[in-house]
C-alpha positions in Angstrom: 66.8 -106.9 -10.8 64.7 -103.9 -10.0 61.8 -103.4 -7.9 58.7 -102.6 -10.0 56.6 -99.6 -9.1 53.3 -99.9 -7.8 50.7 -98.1 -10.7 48.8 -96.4 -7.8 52.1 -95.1 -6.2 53.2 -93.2 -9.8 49.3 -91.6 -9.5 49.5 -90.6 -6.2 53.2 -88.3 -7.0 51.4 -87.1 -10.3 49.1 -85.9 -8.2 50.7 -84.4 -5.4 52.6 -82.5 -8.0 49.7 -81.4 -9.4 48.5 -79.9 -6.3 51.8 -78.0 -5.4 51.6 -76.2 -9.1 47.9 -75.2 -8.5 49.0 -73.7 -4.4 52.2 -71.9 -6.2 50.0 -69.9 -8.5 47.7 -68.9 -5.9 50.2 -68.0 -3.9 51.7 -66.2 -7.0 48.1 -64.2 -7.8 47.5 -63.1 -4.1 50.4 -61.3 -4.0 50.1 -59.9 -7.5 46.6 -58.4 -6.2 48.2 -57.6 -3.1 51.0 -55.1 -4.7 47.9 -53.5 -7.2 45.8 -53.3 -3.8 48.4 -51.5 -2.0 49.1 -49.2 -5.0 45.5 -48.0 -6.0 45.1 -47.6 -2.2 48.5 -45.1 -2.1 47.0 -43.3 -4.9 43.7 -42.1 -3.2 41.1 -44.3 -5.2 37.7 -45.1 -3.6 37.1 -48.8 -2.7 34.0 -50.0 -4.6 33.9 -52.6 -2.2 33.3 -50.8 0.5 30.3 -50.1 1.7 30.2 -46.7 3.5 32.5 -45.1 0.4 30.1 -42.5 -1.3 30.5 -39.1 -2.6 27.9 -35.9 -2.1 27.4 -33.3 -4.8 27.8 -30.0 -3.6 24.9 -27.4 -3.5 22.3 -29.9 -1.9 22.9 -32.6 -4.2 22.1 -36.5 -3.2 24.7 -39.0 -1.9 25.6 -41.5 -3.9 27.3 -44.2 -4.1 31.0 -44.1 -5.7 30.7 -47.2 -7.0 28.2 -46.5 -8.9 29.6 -44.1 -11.0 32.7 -44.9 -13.3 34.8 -43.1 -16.0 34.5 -45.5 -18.6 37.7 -47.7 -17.3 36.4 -48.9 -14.2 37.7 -46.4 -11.5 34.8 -45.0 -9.8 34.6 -41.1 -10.0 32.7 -38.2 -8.6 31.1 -35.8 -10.9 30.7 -32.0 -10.6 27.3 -31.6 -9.4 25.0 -34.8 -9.1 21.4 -32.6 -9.5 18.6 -33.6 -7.1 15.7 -35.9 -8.7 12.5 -35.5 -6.9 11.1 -38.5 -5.2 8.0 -40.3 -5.6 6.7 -39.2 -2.3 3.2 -37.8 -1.7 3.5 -33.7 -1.4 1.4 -32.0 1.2 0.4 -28.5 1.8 1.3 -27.3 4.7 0.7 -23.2 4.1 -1.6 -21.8 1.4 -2.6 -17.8 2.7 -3.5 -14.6 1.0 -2.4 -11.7 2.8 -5.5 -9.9 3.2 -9.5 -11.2 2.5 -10.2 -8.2 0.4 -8.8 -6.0 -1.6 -9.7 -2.7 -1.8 -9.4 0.2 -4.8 -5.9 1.1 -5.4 -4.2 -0.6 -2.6 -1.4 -3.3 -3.5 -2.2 -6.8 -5.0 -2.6 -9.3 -1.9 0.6 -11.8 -1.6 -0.6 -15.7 -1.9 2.4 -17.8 0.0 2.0 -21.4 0.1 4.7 -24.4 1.2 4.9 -27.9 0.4 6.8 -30.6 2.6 7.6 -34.2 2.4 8.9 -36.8 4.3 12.1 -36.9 1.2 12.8 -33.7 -1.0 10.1 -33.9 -3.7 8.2 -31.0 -5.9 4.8 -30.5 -7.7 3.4 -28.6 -9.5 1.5 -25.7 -8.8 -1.8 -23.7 -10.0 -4.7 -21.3 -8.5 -8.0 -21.5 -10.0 -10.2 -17.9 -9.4 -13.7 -19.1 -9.4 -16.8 -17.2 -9.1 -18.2 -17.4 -5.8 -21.4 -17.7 -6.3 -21.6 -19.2 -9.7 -18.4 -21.4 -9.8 -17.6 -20.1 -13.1 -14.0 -19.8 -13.6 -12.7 -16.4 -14.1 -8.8 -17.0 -14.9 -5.8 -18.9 -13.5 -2.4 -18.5 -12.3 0.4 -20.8 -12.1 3.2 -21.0 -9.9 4.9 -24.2 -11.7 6.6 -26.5 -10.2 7.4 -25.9 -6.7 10.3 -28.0 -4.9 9.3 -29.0 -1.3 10.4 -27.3 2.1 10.7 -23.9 0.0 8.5 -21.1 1.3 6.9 -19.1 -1.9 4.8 -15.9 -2.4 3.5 -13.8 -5.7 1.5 -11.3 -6.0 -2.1 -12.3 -6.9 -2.5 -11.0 -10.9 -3.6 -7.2 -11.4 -6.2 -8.9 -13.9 -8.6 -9.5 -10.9 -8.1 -6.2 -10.1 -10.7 -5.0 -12.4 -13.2 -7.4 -11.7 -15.2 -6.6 -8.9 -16.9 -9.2 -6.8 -16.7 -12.4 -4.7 -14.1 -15.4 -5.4 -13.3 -18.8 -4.7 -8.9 -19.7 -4.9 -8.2 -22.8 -5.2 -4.9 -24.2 -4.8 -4.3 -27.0 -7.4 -1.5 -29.2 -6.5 0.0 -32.2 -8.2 3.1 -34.1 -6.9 5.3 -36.6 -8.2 3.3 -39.5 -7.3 0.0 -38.1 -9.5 -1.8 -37.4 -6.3 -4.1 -34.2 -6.7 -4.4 -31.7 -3.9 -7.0 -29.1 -3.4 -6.9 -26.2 -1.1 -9.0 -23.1 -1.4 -9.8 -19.4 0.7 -11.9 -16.8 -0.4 -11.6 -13.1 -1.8 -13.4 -10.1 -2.2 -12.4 -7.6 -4.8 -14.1 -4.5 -3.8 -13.5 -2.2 -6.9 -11.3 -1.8 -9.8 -7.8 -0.7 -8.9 -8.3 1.6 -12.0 -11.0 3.6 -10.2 -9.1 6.8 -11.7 -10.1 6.4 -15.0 -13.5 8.2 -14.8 -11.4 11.3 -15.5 -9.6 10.6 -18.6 -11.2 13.0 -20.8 -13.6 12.0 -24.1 -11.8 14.5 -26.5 -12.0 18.1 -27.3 -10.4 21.3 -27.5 -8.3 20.9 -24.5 -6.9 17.8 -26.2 -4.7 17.7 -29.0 -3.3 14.4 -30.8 0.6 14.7 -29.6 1.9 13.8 -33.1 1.8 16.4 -35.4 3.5 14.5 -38.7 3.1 12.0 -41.3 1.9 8.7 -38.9 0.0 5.7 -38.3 -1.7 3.7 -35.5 0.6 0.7 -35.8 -2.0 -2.5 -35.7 0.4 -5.0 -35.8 -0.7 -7.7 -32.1 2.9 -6.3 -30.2 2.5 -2.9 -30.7 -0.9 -2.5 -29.5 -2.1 -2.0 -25.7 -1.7 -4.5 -23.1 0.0 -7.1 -25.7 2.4 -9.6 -24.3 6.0 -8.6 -23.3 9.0 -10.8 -22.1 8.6 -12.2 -18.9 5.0 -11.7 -18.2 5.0 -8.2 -18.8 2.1 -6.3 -20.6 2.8 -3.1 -23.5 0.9 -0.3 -21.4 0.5 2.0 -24.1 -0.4 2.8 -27.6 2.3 3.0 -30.4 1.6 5.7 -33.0 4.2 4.9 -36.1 6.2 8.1 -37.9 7.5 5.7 -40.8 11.6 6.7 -40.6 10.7 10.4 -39.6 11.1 12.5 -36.5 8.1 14.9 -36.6 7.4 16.9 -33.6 5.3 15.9 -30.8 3.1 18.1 -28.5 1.6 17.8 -24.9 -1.7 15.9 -24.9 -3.3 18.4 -22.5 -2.3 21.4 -19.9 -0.2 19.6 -17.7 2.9 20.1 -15.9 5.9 18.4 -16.2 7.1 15.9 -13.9 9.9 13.9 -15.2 12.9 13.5 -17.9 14.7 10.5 -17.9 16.8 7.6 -20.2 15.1 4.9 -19.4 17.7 2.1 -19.7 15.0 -0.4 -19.6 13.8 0.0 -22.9 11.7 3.3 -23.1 14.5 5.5 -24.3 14.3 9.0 -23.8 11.3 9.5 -21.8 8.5 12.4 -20.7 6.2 11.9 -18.1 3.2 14.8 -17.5 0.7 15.5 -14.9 -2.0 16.7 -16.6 -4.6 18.9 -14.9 -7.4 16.3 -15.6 -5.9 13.9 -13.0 -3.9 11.5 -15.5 -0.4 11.1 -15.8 0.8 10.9 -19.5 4.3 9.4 -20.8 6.0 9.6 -24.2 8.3 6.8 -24.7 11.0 6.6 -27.3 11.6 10.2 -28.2 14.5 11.6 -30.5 17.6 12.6 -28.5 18.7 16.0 -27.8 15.0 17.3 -29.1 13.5 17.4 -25.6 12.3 21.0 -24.6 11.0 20.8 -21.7 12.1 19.9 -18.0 11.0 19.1 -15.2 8.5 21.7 -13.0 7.6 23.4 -16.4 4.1 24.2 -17.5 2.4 22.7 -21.1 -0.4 24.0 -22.8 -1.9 21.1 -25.3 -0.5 21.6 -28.8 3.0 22.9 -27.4 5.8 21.2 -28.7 7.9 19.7 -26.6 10.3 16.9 -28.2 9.9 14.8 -31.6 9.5 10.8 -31.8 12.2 8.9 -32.4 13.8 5.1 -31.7 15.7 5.2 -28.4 15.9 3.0 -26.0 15.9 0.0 -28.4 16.0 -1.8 -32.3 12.8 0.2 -32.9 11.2 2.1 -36.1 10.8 5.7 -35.1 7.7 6.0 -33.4 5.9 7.3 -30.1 4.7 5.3 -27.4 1.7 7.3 -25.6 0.9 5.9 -22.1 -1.9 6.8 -20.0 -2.2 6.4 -16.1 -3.4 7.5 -12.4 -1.0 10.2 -11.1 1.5 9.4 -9.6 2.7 7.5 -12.7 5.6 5.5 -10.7 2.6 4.1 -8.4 0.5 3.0 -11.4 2.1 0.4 -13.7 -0.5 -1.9 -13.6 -3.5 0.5 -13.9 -2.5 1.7 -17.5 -5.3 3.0 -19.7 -5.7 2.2 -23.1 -5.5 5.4 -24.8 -6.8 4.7 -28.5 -11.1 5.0 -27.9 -9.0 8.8 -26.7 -6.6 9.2 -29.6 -9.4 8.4 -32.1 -12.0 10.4 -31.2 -9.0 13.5 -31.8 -8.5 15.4 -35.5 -5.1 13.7 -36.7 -2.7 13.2 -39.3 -2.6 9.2 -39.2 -3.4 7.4 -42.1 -4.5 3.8 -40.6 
């Protein structure tokens, strides 16, 4: 006869076999992620595990984590360029200066330099109020946009001021990341107009003669007019007189002698620049090519011919851009004249 088997004897072996199936397969998925370990770690891949594994952009980028960056499968990556975001930090001003507290008749525009720092790399943005001294009224402003901290920065303070004479209050304006608004401020005196020269430009008469001598017009159109808005910040210094699509001759303004001929790759085309004997330097912008008869060191009576209008130097309609400034004309860009209460007040053949 056999034995019988105790019920809680067959339990205890179902279980024990139990317990050796569920220790085989974890012996069986350890070394599966063992062999995958050791081969992602052959291949050169970043551990997201790891703590210390992070990746820098180069050019002053921010470290960052690898693991925080994937390509879409899982496997952490390192991009290109990772760009700096400024931090909410507060920004302060450590230099704000002008160059010089006054500025005198035709010297340079004084240089404003200003830097912020932070305790992490942050930027602000940037703006200078001119006030009037004594009445706070506020005269005009000038940006410097956003600024990025621990970089030093200097501009030349606007030629506008120039021309206003008088006592002012600059006032640094700055706003960082956090919305925090700073205020800094020096004073200035603006002794005389940088265009102190233009007493001499002459009110019309015989010794003046229109320079184009053809079918023309005084184009009104906003851009062609003086001291209208060019690309980057730039102002149109002259007059344009229109000659439809001809070429007719134009003539020296006044006696002068000539100082210049030039291409001017810039935009101006073939290019004349006079002294005249009043004390004003004249240019003719844009003239036809090969009609130029005059060079430099010769001497102009007004009314002589010496080139015709034309379209060089750009996508223009044929036309002649007349530009009046202090002599020496290289030293006086931002002291141009407007020449049309001049131009106007002369016989000519322009119909509007």
């Amino acid at each position: 006869m056999s034995r019988a088997t105790p019920p809680h004897d067959h339990v205890l072996r179902t279980r024990s076999v139990k317990t050796t199936a569920v220790l085989l397969a974890a012996v069986t998925l350890s070394c599966a992620a063992g062999v995958g370990a050791s081969s992602a770690s052959s291949a050169g891949a970043p551990t997201p595990t790891t703590p210390d594994a992070t990746s820098t952009a180069t050019g002053g980028g921010t470290s960052v984590p690898a693991s925080t960056v994937t390509d879409g499968s899982g496997t952490p990556t390192v991009p290109k360029r990772i760009p700096d975001a400024p931090a909410r930090v507060r920004a302060v001003v450590t230099r704000f200066a002008i160059s010089t507290p006054s500025w005198d008749a035709g010297a340079a525009a004084p240089t404003v330099a200003i830097r912020l720092d932070a305790r992490r790399v942050t930027s602000a943005r940037v703006q200078m109020r001119v006030q009037d001294y004594a009445s706070g009224k506020l005269v005009l402003r000038q940006t410097f946009g956003v600024v990025r901290s621990g970089v030093d920065v200097s501009t030349a303070l606007t030629p506008r001021l120039a021309k206003l004479p008088g006592r002012y209050r600059l006032s640094l304006i700055v706003r960082d990341q956090t919305g925090r608004r700073t205020v800094k401020a020096h004073s200035l005196r603006v002794k005389s107009p940088v265009a102190a020269a233009t007493t001499t430009v002459p009110a019309g008469g015989a010794a003046y003669v229109f320079p184009v001598q053809g079918p023309c017009n005084f184009r009104s159109l906003p851009a062609q007019r003086f001291h209208s808005a060019r690309e980057a910040g730039r102002a149109h210094n002259g007059q344009d007189i229109g000659t439809y699509s001809g070429f007719p001759p134009v003539v020296a303004y006044t006696a002068a002698t000539v100082d210049q001929v030039f291409y001017d790759t810039a935009g101006g085309g073939w290019t004349i620049i006079f002294n005249g004997d009043d004390g004003i330097a004249y240019g003719y912008l844009h003239l036809k090519a090969g009609s130029i008869v005059v060079a430099p060191g010769d001497r102009v009576t007004a009314g002589q011919r010496v080139a015709n209008a034309g379209n060089t130097g750009g996508d223009y309609d044929p036309h002649l851009h007349f530009e009046m400034r202090p002599i020496p004309w290289s030293a006086h860009r931002a002291d141009a004249v407007d020449p049309m209460p001049y131009l106007v007040k002369l016989s000519n053949p322009c119909d509007g």
